[in-house]
MIDOSE-1310 file (N, C-alpha, C; in nm, 2 decimals, decimal comma, always signed):
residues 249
xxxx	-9,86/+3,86/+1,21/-9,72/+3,85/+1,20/-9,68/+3,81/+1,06; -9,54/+3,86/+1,00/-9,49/+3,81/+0,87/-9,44/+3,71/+0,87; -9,44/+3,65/+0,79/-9,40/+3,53/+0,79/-9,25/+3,58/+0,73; -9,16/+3,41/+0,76/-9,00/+3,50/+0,76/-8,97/+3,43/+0,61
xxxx	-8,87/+3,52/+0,54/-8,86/+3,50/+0,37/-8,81/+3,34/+0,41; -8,83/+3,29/+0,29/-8,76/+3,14/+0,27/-8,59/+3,19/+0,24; -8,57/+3,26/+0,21/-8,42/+3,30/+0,20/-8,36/+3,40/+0,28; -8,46/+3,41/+0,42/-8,39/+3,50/+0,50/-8,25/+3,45/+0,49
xxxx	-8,12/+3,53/+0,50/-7,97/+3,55/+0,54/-7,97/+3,50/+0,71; -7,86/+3,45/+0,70/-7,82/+3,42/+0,84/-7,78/+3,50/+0,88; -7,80/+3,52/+1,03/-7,77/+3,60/+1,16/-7,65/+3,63/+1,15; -7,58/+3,49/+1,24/-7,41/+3,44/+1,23/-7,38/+3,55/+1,35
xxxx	-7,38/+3,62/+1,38/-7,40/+3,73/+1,54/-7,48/+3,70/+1,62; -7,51/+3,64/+1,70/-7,59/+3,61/+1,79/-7,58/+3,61/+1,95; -7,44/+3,67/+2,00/-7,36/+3,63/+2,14/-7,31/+3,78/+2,18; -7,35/+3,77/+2,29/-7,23/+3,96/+2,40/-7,10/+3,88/+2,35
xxxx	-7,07/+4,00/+2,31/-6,92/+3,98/+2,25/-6,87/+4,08/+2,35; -6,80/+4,08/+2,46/-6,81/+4,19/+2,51/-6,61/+4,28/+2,45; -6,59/+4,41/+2,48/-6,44/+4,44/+2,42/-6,38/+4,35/+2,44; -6,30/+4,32/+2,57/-6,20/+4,26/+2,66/-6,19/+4,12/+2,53
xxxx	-6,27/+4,07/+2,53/-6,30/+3,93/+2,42/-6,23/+3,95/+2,29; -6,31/+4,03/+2,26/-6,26/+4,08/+2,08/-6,10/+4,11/+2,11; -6,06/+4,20/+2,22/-5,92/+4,28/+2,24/-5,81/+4,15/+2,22; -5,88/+4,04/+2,33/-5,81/+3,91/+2,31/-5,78/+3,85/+2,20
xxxx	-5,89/+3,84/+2,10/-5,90/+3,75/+1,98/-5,80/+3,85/+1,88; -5,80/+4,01/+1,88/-5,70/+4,01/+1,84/-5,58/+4,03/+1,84; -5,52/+4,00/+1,96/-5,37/+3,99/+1,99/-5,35/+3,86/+2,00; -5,39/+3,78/+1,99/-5,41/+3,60/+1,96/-5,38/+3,57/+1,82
xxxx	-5,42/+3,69/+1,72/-5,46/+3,69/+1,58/-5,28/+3,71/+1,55; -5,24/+3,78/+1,61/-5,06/+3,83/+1,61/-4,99/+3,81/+1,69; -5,05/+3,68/+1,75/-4,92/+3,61/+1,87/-4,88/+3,73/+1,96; -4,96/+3,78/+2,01/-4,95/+3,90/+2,11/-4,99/+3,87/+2,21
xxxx	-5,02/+3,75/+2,21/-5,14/+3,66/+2,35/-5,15/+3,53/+2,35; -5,17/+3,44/+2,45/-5,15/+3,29/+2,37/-5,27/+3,25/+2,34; -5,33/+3,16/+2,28/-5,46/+3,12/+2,24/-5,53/+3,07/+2,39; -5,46/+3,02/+2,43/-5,54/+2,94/+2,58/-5,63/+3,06/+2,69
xxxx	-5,57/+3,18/+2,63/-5,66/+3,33/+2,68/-5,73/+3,33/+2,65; -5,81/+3,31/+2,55/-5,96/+3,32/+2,50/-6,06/+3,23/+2,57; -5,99/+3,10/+2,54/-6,07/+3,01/+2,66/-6,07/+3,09/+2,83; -5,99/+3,10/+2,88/-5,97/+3,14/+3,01/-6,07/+3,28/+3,03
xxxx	-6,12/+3,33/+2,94/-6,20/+3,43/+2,93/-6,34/+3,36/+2,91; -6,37/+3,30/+2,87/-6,51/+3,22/+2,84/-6,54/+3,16/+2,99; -6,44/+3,07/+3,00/-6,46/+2,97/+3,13/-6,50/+3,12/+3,23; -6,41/+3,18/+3,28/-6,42/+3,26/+3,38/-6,57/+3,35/+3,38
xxxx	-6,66/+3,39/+3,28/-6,74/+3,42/+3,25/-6,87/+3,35/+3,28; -6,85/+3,21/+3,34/-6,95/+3,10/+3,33/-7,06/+3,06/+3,24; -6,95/+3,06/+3,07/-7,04/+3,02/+2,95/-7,03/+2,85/+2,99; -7,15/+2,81/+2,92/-7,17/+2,67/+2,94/-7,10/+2,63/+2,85
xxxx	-7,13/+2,51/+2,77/-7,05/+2,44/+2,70/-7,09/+2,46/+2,52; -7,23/+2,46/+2,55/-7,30/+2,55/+2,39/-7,24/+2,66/+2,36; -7,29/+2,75/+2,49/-7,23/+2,92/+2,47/-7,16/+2,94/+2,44; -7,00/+2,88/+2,52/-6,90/+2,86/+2,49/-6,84/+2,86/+2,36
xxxx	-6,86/+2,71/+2,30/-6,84/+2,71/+2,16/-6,94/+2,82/+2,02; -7,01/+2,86/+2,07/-7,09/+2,94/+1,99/-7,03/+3,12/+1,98; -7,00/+3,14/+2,11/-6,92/+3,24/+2,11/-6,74/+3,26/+2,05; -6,71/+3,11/+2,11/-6,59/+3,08/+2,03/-6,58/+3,12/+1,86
xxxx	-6,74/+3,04/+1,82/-6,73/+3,06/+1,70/-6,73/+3,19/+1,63; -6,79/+3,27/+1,70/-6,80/+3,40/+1,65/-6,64/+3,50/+1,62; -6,58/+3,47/+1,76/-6,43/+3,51/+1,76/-6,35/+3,46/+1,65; -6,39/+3,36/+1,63/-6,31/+3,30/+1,50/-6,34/+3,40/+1,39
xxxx	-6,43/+3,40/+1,38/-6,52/+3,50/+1,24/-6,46/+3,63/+1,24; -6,45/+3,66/+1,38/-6,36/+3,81/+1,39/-6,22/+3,81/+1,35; -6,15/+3,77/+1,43/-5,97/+3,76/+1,43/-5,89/+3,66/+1,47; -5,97/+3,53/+1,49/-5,92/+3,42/+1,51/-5,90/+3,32/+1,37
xxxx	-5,99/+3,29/+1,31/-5,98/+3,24/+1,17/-6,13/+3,24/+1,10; -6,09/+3,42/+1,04/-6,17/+3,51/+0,95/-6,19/+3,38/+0,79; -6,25/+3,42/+0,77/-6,29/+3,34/+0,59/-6,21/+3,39/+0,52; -6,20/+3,26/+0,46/-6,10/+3,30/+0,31/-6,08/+3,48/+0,28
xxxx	-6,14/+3,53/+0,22/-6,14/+3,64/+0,18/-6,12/+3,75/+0,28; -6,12/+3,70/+0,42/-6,10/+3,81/+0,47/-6,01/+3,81/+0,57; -5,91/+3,73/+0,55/-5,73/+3,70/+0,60/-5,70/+3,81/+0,58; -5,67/+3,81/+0,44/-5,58/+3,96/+0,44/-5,65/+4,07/+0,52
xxxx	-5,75/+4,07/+0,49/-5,79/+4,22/+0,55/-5,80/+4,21/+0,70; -5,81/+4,09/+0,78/-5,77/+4,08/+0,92/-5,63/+4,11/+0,91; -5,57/+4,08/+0,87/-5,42/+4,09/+0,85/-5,35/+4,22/+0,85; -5,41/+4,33/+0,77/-5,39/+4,47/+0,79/-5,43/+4,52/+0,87
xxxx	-5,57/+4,48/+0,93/-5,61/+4,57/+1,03/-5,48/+4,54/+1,16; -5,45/+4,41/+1,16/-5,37/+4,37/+1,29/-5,25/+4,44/+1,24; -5,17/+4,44/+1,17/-5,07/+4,52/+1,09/-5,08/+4,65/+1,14; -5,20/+4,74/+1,13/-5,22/+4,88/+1,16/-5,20/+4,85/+1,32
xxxx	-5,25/+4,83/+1,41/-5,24/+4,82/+1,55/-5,12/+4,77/+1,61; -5,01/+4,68/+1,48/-4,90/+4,65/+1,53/-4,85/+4,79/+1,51; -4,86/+4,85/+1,40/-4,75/+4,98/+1,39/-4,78/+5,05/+1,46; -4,90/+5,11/+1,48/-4,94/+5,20/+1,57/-5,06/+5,17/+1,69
xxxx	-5,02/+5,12/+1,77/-5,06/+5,03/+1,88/-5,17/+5,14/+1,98; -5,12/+5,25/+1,97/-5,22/+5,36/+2,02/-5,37/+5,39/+1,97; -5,35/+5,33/+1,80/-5,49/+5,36/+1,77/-5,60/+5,31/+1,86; -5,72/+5,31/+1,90/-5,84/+5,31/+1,93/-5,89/+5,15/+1,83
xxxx	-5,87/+5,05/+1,97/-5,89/+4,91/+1,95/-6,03/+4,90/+1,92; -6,15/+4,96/+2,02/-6,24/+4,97/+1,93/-6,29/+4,94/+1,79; -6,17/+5,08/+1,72/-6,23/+5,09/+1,61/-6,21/+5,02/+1,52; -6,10/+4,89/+1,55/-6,01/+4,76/+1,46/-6,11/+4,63/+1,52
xxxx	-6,21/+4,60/+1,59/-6,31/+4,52/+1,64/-6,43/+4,53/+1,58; -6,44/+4,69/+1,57/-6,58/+4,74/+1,45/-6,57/+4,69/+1,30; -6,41/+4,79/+1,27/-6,43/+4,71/+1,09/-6,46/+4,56/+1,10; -6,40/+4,49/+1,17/-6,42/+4,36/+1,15/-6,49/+4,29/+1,17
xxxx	-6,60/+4,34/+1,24/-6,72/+4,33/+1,28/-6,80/+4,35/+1,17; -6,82/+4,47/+1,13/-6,90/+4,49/+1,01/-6,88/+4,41/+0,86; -6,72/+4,39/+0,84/-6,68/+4,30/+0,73/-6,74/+4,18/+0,72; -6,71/+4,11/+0,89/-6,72/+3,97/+0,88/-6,88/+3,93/+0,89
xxxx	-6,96/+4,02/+0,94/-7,05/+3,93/+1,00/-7,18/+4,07/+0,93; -7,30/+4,08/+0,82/-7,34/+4,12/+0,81/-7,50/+4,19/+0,88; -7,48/+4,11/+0,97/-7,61/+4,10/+1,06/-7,54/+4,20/+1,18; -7,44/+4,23/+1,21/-7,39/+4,33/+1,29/-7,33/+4,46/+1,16
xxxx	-7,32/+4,44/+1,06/-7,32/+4,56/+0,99/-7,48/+4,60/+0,99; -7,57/+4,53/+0,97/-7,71/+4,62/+0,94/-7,75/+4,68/+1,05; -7,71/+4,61/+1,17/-7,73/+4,66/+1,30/-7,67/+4,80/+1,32; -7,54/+4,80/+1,28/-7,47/+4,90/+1,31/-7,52/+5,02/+1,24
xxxx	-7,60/+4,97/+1,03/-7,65/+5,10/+1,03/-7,79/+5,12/+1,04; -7,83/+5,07/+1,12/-8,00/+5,12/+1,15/-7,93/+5,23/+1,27; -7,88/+5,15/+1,37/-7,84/+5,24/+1,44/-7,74/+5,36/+1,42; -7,70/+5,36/+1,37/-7,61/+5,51/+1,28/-7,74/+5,57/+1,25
xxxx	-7,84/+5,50/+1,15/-7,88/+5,64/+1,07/-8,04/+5,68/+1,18; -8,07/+5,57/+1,24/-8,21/+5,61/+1,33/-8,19/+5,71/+1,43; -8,06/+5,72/+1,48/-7,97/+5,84/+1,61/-7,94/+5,96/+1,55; -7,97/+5,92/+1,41/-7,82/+6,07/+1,32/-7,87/+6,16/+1,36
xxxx	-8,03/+6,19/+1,39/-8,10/+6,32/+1,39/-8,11/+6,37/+1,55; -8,17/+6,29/+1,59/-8,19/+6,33/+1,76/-8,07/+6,24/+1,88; -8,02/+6,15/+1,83/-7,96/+6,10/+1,90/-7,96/+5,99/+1,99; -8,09/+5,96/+1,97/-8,10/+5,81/+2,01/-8,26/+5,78/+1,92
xxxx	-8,27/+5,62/+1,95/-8,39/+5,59/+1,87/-8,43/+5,45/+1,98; -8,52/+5,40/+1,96/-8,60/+5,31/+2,00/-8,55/+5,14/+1,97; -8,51/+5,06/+2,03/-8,50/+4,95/+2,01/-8,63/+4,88/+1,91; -8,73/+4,88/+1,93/-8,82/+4,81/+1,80/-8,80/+4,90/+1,71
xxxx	-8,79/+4,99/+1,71/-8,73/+5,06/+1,59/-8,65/+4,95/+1,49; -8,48/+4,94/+1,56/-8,41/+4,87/+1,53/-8,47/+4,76/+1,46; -8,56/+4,66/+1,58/-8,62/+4,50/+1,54/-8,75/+4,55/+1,42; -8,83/+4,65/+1,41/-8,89/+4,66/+1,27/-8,82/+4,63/+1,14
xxxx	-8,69/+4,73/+1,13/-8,63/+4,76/+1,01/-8,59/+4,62/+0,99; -8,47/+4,55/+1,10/-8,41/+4,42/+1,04/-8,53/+4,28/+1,01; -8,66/+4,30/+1,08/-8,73/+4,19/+1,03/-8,76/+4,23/+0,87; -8,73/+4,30/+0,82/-8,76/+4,33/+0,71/-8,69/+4,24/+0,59
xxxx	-8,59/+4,21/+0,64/-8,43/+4,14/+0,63/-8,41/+3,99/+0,66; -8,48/+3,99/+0,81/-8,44/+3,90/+0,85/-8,51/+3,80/+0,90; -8,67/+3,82/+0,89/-8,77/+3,79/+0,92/-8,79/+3,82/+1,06; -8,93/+3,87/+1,09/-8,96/+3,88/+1,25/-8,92/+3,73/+1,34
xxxx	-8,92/+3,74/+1,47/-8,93/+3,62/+1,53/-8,85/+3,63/+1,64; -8,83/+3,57/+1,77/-8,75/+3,59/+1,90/-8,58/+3,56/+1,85; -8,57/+3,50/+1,76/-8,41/+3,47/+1,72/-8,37/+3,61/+1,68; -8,42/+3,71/+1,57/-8,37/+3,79/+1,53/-8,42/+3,85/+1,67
xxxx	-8,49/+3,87/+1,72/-8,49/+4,02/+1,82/-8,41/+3,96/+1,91; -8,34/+3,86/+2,00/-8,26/+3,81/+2,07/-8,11/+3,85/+2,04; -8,08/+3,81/+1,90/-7,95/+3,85/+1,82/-7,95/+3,96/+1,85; -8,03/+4,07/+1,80/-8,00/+4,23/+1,76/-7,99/+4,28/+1,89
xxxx	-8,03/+4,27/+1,99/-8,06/+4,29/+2,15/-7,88/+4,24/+2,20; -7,88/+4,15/+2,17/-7,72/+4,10/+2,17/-7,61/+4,17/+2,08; -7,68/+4,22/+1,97/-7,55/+4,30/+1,91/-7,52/+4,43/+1,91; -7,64/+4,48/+1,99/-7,66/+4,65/+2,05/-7,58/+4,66/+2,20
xxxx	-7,55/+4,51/+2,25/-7,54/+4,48/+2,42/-7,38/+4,52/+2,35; -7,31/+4,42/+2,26/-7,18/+4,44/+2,20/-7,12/+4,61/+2,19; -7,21/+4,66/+2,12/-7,21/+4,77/+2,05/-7,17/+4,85/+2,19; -7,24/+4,85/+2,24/-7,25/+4,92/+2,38/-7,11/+4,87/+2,47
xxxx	-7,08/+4,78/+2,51/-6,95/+4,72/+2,58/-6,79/+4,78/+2,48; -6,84/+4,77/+2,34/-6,72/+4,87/+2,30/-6,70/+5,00/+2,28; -6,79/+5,07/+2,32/-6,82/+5,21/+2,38/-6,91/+5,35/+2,27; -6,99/+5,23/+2,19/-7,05/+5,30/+2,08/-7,12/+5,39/+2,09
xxxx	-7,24/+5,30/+2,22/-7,35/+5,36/+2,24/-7,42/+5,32/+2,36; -7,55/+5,37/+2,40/-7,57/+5,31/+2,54/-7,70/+5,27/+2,59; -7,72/+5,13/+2,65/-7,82/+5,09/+2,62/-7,91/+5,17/+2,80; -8,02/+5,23/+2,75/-8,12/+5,29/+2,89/-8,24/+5,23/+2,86
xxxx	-8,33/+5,24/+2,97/-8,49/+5,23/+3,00/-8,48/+5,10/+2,98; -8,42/+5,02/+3,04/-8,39/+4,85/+3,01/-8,40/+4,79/+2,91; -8,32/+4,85/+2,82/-8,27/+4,81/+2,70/-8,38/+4,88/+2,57; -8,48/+4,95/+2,64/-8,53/+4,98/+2,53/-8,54/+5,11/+2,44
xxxx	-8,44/+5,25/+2,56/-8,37/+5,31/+2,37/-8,21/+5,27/+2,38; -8,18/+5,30/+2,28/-8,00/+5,31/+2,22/-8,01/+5,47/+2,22; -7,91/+5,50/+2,27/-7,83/+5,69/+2,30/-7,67/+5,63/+2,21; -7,68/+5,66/+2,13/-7,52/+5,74/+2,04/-7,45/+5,80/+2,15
xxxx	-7,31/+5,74/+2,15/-7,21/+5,86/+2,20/-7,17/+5,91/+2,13; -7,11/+6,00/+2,24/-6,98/+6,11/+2,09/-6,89/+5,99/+2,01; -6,89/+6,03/+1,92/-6,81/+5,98/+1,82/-6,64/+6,01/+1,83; -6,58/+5,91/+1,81/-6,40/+5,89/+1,78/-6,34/+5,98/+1,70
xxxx	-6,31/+6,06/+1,73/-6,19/+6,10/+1,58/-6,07/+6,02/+1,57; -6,12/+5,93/+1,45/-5,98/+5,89/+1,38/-5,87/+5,96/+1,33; -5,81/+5,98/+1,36/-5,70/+6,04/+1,27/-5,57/+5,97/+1,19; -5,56/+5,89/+1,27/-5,47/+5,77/+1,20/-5,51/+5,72/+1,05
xxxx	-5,41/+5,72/+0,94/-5,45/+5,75/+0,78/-5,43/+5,60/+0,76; -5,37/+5,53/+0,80/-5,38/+5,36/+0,78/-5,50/+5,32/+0,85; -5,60/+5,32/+0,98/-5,67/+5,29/+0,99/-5,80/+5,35/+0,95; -5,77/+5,44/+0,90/-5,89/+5,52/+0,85/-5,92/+5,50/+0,67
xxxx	-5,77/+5,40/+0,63/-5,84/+5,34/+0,47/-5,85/+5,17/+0,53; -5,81/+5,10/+0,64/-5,89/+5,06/+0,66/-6,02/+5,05/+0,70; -6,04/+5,12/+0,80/-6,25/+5,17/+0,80/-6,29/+5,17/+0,68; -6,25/+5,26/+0,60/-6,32/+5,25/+0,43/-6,35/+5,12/+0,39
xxxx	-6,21/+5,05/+0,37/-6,25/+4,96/+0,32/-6,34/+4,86/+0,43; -6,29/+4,83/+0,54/-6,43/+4,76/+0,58/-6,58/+4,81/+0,54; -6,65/+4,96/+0,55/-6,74/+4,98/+0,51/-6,79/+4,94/+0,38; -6,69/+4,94/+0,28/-6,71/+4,92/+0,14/-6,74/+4,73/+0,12
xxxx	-6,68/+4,65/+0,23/-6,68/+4,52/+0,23/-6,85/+4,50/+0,29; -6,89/+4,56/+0,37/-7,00/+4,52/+0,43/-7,08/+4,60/+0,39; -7,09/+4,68/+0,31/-7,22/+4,72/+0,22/-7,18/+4,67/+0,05; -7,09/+4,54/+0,03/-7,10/+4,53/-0,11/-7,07/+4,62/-0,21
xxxx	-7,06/+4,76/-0,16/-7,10/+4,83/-0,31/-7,02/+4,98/-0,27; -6,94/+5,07/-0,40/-6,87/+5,14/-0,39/-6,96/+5,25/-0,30; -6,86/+5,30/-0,23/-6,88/+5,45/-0,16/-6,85/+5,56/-0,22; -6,91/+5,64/-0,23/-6,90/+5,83/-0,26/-6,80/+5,88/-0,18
xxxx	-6,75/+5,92/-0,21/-6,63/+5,97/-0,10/-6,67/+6,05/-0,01; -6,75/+6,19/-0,03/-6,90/+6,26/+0,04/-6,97/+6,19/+0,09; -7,00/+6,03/+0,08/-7,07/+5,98/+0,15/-7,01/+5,89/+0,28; -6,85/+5,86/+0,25/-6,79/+5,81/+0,38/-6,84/+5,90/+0,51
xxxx	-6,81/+6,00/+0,50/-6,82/+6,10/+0,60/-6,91/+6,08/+0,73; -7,04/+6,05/+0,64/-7,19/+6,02/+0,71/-7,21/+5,88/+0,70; -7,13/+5,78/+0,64/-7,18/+5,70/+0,64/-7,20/+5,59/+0,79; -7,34/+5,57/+0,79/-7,42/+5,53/+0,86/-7,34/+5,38/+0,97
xxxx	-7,26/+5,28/+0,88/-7,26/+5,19/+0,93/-7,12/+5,22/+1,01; -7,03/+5,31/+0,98/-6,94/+5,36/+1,08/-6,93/+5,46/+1,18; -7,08/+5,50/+1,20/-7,16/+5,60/+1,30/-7,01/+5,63/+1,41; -6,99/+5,51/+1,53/-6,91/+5,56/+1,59/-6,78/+5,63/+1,60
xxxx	-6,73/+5,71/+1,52/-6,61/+5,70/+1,44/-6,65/+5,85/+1,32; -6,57/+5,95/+1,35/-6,54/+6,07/+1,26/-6,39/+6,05/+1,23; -6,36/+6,04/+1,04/-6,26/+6,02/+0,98/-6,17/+6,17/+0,98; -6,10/+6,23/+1,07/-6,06/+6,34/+1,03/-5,96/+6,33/+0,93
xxxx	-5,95/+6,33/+0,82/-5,84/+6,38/+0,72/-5,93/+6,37/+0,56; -5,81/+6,38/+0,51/-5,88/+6,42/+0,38/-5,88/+6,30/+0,32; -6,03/+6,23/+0,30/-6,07/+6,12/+0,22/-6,00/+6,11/+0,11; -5,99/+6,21/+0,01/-5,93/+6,18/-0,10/-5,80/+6,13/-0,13
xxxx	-5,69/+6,19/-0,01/-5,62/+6,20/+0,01/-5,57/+6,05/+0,01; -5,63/+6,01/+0,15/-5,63/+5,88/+0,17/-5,65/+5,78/+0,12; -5,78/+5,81/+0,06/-5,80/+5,66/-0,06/-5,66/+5,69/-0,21; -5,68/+5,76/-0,23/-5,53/+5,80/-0,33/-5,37/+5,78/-0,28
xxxx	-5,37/+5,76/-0,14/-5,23/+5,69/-0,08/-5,22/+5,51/-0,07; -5,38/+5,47/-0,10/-5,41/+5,30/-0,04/-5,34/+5,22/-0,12; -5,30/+5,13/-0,09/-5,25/+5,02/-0,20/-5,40/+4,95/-0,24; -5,50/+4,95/-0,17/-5,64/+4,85/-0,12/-5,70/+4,96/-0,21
xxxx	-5,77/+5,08/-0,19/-5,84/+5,13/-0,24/-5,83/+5,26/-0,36; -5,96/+5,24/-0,44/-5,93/+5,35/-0,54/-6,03/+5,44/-0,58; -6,01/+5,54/-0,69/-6,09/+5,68/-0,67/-6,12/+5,61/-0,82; -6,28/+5,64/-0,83/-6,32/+5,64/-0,94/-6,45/+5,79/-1,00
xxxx	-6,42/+5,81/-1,08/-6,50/+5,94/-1,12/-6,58/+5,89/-1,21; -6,72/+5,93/-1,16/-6,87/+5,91/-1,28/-6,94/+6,00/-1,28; -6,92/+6,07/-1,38/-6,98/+6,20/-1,37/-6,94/+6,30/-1,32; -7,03/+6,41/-1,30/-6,98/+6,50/-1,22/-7,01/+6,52/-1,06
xxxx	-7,05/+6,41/-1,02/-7,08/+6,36/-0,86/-6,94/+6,31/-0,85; -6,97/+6,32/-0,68/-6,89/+6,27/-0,58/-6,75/+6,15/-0,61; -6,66/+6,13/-0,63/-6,62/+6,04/-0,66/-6,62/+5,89/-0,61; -6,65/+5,78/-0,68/-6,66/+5,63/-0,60/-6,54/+5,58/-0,52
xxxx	-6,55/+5,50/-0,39/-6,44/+5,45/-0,35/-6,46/+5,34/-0,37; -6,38/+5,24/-0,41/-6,40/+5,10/-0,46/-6,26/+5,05/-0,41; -6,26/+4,93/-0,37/-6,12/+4,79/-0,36/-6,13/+4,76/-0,53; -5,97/+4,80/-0,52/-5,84/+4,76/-0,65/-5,90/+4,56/-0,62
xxxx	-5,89/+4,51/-0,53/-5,93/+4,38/-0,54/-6,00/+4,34/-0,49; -6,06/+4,20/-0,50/-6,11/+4,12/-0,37/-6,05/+4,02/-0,31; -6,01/+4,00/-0,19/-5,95/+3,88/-0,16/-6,06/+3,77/-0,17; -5,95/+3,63/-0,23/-6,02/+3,52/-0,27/-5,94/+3,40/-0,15
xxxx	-5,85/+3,48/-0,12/-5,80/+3,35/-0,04/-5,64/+3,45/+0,08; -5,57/+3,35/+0,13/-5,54/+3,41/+0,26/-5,34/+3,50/+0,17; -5,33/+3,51/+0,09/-5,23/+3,55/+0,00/-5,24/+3,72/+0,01; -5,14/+3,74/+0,00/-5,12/+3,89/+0,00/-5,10/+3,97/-0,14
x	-5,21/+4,04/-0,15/-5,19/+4,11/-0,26/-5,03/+4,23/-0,29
């Protein structure tokens, strides 16, 4: 066995988050729900009093009370679903998922890119790649087992042979051009580092989810995001800023 890095990264995902949950935390986020819902959803559920608060905590991380930096950008996504309340809640539970919490974005892209070809892949599959990351051990395979359970309850993908492959579903067409420069930008927040515009398309960590319109288009309408040219490749997508605190750009 590997021994796990002295600087392995924290989990910070570790709980079934199931939709219904997240759906709550975000109409809670916009006074669309009263807070005492969230509890009444845990109790009902028969989390203990650890679970409870551990799961609690996670919701907070989502759309209850996101980190500094990522107010505002909870803030638009809830913005987007206020204006256009039809979009696909799912896919406003995912960016935020992947923003807030990086251990459900790596999840998200092992799984994106291990499915891309045949369409489903192996659960140790999954637990090889992240020990790599995260060090082997029953906490990380417990977490990731938990974050594929999530994955699956918001209609990603689907867990068979008792948990042990992941099957991809069909994929969402976004069409919506406000939530679809927000997805960018969440992707761009949770991998750190500018996107190719060519490479939104396929990118891995928003597997569930095809952007139908024109990227360029889009990122050239954002107030958030912008087109940068290097070379004669693909153009970069990058955030105009980073939020440092809960203020609106």
């Amino acid at each position: 066995m590997k021994n796990i890095p002295a600087a392995a990264p924290r989990i910070g995902f570790d709980r079934f988050i199931p939709l219904d949950w997240a759906t709550c935390a975000l109409k809670v986020r916009g006074g669309a729900a009263d807070p005492q819902a969230i509890d009444a959803l845990l109790e009902a559920a028969g989390l203990g009093i650890p679970s409870r608060t551990k799961t609690r905590s996670i919701l907070n991380g989502l759309w209850l009370d996101p980190r500094a930096e990522l107010i505002g950008f909870a803030q638009r996504g809830f913005g987007v679903w206020q204006e256009f309340p039809t979009v696909p809640i799912p896919a406003l539970c995912w960016g935020m998922a992947i923003a807030a919490y990086p251990f459900f974005g790596k999840v998200a892209e092992l799984v994106g890119r291990l499915t891309a070809i045949q369409g489903d892949c192996t659960a140790a599959e999954i637990h090889r790649r992240l020990a790599e990351t995260y060090g082997e051990g029953e906490v990380t395979r417990r977490a990731a087992n938990r974050v594929i359970q999530t994955q699956a309850s918001w209609g990603t993908c689907e867990r068979v042979d008792k948990g042990r492959r992941v099957i991809r579903n069909p994929s969402t067409a976004i069409t919506n051009e406000a939530l679809i420069a927000w997805l960018i930008e969440a992707a761009i927040r949770c991998t750190g580092r500018a996107i190719s515009v060519s490479g939104l398309a396929s990118a891995a960590v928003l597997y569930p989810f095809r952007l139908d319109h024109s990227l360029t288009l889009v990122v050239s309408r954002s107030p958030v995001l912008e087109l940068r040219s290097e070379g004669s490749g693909s153009p970069l997508v990058m955030l105009r800023w980073v939020d440092h605190d809960s203020s609106e750009h």
